[in-house]
C-alpha positions in Angstrom: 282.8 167.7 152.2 280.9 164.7 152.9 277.4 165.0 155.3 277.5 162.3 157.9 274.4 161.4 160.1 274.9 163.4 163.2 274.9 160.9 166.7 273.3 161.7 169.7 275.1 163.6 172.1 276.4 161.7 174.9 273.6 161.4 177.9 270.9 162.6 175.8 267.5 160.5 176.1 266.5 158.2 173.7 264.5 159.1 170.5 260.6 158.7 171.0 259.0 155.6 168.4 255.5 156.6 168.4 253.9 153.4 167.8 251.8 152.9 163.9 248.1 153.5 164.8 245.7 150.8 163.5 242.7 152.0 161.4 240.2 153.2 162.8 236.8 151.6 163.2 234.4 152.8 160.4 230.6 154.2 160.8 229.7 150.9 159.2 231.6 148.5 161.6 230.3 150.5 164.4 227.0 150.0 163.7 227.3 146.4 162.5 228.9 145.5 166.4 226.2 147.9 168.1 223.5 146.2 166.3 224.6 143.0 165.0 220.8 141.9 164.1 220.1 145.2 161.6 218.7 144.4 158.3 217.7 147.3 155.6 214.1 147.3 155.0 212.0 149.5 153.9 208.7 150.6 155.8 206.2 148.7 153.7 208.5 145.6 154.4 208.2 146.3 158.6 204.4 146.9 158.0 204.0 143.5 155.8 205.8 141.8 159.0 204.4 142.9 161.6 200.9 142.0 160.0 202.6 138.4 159.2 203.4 138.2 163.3 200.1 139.4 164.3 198.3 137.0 161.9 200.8 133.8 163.3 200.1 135.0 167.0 196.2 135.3 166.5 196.4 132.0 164.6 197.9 130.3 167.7 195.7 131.7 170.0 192.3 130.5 168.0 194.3 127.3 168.2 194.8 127.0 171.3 191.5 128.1 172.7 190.0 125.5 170.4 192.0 122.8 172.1 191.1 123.9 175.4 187.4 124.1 174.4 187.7 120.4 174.4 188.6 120.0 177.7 186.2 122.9 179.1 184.5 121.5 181.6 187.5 120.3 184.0 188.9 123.7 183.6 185.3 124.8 184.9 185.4 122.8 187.7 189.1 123.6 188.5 188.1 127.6 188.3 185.2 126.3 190.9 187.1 125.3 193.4 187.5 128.2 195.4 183.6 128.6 195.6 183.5 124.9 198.1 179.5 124.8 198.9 178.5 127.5 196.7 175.2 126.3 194.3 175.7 128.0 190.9 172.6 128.4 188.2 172.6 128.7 184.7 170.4 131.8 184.5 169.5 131.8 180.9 169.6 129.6 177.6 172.9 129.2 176.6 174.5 130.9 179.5 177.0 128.1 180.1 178.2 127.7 176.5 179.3 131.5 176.2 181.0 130.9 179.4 182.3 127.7 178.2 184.0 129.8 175.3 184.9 132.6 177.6 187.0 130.3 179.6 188.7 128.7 176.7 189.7 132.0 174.8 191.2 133.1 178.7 193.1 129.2 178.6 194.4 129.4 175.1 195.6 133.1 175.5 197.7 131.6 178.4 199.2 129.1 176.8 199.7 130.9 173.4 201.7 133.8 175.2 204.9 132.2 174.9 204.4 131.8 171.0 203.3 135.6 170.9 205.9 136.5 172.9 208.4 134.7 170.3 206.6 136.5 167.5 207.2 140.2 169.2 210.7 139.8 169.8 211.5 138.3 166.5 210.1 141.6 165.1 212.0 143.5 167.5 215.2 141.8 168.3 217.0 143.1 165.2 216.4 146.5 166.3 218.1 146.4 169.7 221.7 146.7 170.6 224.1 143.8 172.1 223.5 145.4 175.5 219.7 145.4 175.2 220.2 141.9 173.5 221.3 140.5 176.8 218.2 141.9 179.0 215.8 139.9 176.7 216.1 136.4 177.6 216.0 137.3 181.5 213.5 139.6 180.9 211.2 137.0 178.9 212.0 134.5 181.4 211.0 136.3 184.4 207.7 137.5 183.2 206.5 134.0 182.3 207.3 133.1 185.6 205.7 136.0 187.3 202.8 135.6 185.3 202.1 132.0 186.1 202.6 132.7 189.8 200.2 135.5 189.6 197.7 133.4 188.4 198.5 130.8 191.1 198.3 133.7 193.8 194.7 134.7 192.6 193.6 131.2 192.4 194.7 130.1 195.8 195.0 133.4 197.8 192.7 136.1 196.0 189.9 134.2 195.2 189.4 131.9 198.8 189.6 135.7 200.7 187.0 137.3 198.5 184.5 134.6 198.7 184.9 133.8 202.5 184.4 137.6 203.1 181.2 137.8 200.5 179.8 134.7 201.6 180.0 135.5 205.5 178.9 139.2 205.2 175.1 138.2 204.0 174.8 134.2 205.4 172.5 135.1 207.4 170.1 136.9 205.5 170.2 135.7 201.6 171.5 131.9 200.9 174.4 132.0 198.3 173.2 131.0 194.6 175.3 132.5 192.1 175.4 132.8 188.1 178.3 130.9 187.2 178.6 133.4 184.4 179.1 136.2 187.2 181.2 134.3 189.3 183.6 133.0 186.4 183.9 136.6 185.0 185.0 137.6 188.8 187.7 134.7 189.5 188.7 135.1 185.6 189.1 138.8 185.4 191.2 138.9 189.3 193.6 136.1 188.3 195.0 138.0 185.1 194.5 141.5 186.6 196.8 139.8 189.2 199.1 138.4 186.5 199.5 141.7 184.8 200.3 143.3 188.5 203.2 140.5 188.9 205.3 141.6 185.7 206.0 144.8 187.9 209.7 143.9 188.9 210.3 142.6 185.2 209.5 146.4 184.5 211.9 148.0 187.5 214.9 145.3 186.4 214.8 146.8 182.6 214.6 150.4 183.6 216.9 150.1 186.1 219.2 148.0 183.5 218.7 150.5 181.0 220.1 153.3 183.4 216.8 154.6 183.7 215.8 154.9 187.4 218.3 153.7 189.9 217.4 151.7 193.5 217.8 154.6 195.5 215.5 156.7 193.6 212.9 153.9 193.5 213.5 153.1 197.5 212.9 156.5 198.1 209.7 156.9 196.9 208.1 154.3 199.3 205.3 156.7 200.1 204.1 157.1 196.4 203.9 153.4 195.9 202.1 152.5 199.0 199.4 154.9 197.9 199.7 153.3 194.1 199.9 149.7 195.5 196.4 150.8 197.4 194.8 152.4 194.5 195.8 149.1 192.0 194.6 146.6 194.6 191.3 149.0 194.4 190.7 149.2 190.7 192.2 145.7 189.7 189.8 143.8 191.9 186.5 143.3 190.5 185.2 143.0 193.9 184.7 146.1 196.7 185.5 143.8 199.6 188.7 145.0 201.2 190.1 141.9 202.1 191.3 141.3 198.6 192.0 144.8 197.6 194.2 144.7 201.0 196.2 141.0 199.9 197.1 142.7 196.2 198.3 145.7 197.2 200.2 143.8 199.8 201.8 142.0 197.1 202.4 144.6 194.7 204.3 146.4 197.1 206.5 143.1 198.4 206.6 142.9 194.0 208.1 146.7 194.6 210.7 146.0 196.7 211.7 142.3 195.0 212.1 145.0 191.9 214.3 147.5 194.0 216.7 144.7 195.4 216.9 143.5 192.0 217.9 146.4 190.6 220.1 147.3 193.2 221.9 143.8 192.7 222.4 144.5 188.9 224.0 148.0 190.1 226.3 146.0 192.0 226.9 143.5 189.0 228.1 146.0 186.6 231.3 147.1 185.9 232.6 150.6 186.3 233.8 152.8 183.2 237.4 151.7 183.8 236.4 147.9 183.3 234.3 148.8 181.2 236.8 151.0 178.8 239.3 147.8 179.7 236.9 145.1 178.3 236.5 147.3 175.2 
């Protein structure tokens, strides 16, 4: 008796092909997408290049101050600006020469930060995943800007309001001579205690990137950061006039709220876990 193949009976659904899965993704490959950067190294070899990046950023700060030790004075009389009418005195021998050398080490870190910068996110870079990968160049970006409109806030804002206030409260009793080693460490030390203060929304934008914090949480708390914005603008001014301490917490918490929007507008940017899952 021959076996024959038995058909399907008339009306009964088709047979099911289930479809020949791919392979699937190993550890390795995994890891190699998440972070494409990754090299094997042991920790002697991390410690030998971190002291390499330290050593090259140093190196281009000496370098830099050095150059802008040449061309001292004009930065001088640029920081002296703000100060229109004020006499100041060179108190003691050599004053002006560690001041000079004070001011250019404050220049060349300035203009060495985007070097040192480079040199702490080549270390790093390799490290961080494709998504963090994406944050850095904004993030970079962003903080050079802030930080070079901080200083332009200080210098044109900051430092006028302080003097006018110090200046009027005692005109009519003492006659304003100052050291110009006093008055450079004041203008010097607001304008990067003011730059720091500006990388504020840089900070929110990553957090909030990262899925740290969200906007709401961070509007929320408006209270808490009026009383921190107060606090800052009191022990980041070198000053105790309230004039100034009242203009930088002002801007920190307009910096705030830049940082909230901004975070907010990423939350609105990013895709949702079904485009997400679709993309991948």
């Amino acid at each position: 008796m021959n076996s024959t193949t038995p058909t399907p009976a008339a009306g009964a659904p088709p047979p099911i092909r289930i479809p020949r899965t791919t392979e699937a993704p190993s550890t390795e490959r995994l890891q190699a997408d998440q972070f494409p950067g990754e090299v094997e190294m042991s920790l002697v070899d991390h410690l030998e290049e971190l002291r390499r990046r330290v050593l090259r950023s140093l190196l281009a700060v000496v370098l830099a101050a050095a150059g802008c030790l040449v061309f001292v004075k004009p930065l001088v009389r640029l920081l002296e600006m703000p100060a229109d009418g004020i006499r100041f005195l060179q108190l003691a021998p050599g004053e002006f020469l560690f001041v000079s050398v004070k001011v250019a080490g404050y220049a060349g870190l300035c203009l060495a930060l985007p070097w040192v910068l480079y040199e702490s996110l080549a270390f790093v870079l390799p490290g961080l995943t494709r998504r963090e990968r994406r944050l850095v160049a904004p993030a970079v970006a962003g903080s050079a800007v802030l930080f070079l409109a901080g200083l332009a806030f200080a210098w044109w804002a900051l430092v006028p309001a302080a003097l006018r206030f110090l200046v009027s409260y005692g005109a009519d009793v003492v006659e304003p001579s100052w050291s110009i080693e006093r008055y450079l460490d004041f203008v010097l030390l607001l304008m990067v205690a003011t730059a720091l203060a500006f990388q504020l929304p840089v900070l929110q934008l990553i957090l909030g990137a990262l899925g740290l914090i969200r906007a709401r949480t961070m509007l929320a708390a408006w209270r808490w950061v009026l009383l921190a914005a107060a606090v800052a603008g009191a022990v980041l001014t070198p000053s105790t006039d309230p004039v100034t301490m009242l203009l930088l917490g002002g801007a920190i918490t307009g910096l705030y709220l830049v940082g909230v929007a901004l975070v907010a507008l990423s939350e609105r940017l990013r895709p949702g876990p079904a485009a997400a899952a679709q993309a991948g």
